[in-house]
N, C-alpha and C positions, 0 to 999 in steps of 0.2 A: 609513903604516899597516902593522901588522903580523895575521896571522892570526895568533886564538888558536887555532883549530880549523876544519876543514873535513868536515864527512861527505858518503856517497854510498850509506851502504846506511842500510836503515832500521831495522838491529836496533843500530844507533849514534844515533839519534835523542836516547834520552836523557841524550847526553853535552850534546849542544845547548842541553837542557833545564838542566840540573845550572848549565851557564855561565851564563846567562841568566837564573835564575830569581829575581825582584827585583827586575831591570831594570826600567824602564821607558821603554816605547815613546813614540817623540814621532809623534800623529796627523797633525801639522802637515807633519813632512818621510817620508810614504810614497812613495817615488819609482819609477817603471819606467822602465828605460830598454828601449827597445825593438829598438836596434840588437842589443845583447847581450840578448836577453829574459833580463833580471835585475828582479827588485826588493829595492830597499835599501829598510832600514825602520833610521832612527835610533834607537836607545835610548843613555839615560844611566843610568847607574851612581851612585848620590848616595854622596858620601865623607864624610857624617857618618853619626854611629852612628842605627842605625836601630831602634827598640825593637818587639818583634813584636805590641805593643799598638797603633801608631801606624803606621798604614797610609796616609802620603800621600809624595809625593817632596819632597825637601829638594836646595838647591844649596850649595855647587860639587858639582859631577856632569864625571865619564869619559864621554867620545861613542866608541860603539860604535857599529857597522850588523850587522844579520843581512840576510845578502844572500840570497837565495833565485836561483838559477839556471835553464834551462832552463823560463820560466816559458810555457805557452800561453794563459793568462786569470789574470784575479784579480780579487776581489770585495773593498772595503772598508766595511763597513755602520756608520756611525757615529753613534748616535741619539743616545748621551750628550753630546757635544763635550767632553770635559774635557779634550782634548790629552793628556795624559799618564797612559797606563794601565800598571798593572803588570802585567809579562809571570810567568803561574803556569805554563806550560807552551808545548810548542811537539810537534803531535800531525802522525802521517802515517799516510793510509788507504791501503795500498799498492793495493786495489781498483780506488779511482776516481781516484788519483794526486794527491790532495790534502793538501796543506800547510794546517793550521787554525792561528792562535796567539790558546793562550787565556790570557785577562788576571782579575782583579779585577773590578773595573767592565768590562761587557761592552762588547766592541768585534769586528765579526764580519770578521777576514780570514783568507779562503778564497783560497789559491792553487791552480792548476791547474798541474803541472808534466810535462815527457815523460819528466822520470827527477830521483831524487833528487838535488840539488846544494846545500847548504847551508854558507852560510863566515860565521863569526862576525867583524869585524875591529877591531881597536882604534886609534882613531884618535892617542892621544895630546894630547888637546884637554881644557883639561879648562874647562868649559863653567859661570860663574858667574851665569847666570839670563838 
């Protein structure tokens, strides 16, 4: 795996956003590990053309994780099930120390973090359905 990016302050947030924005997240693999309070959250990256009329994911697809660090809680509310949402952004309340990523088709994850840690990584897999 290689990091494409790593942030730690929040006025870098939307570099996060910029990498990610397209992606989409797989519901199926949200993972915490709780020794390192991390959560990975898989997205793929689809490698055929994608026309900005036609809004669904296509394979072969790139596996990438946005790992979320320093996590104290996290909420995933998943009413839709469609496994794979497209990530529109990725937002941080520095107030209440909250990590939101927001998708297309709603999907509500809320992280609670004790300080900003966010690493984008590419796994090199490239992932055909």
């Amino acid at each position: 795996m290689r990091n494409l990016i790593q942030i730690n302050e929040p006025r870098e947030i939307s570099r996060i956003t910029e990498l990610i924005h397209d992606y989409w997240l797989d519901a199926s693999l949200i993972v915490f590990d709780s020794e390192k309070s991390t959560l990975s959250i898989r997205c793929l990256k689809g490698l055929e053309f994608q026309s900005a009329f036609v809004n669904r994911f296509r394979f072969p697809a790139v596996e990438y994780f946005l790992r979320i660090s320093r996590v104290e809680s996290f909420s995933v509310e998943d009413k839709q099930k469609v496994r794979f949402y497209d990530v529109v952004s990725v937002a941080y309340d520095a107030t209440l120390k909250c990590v939101e990523l927001r998708t297309g088709v709603p999907i509500g994850i809320k992280v609670v973090v004790t300080g900003l840690d966010l690493t984008v990584e590419e796994t090199g897999t490239v992932v055909q359905g």
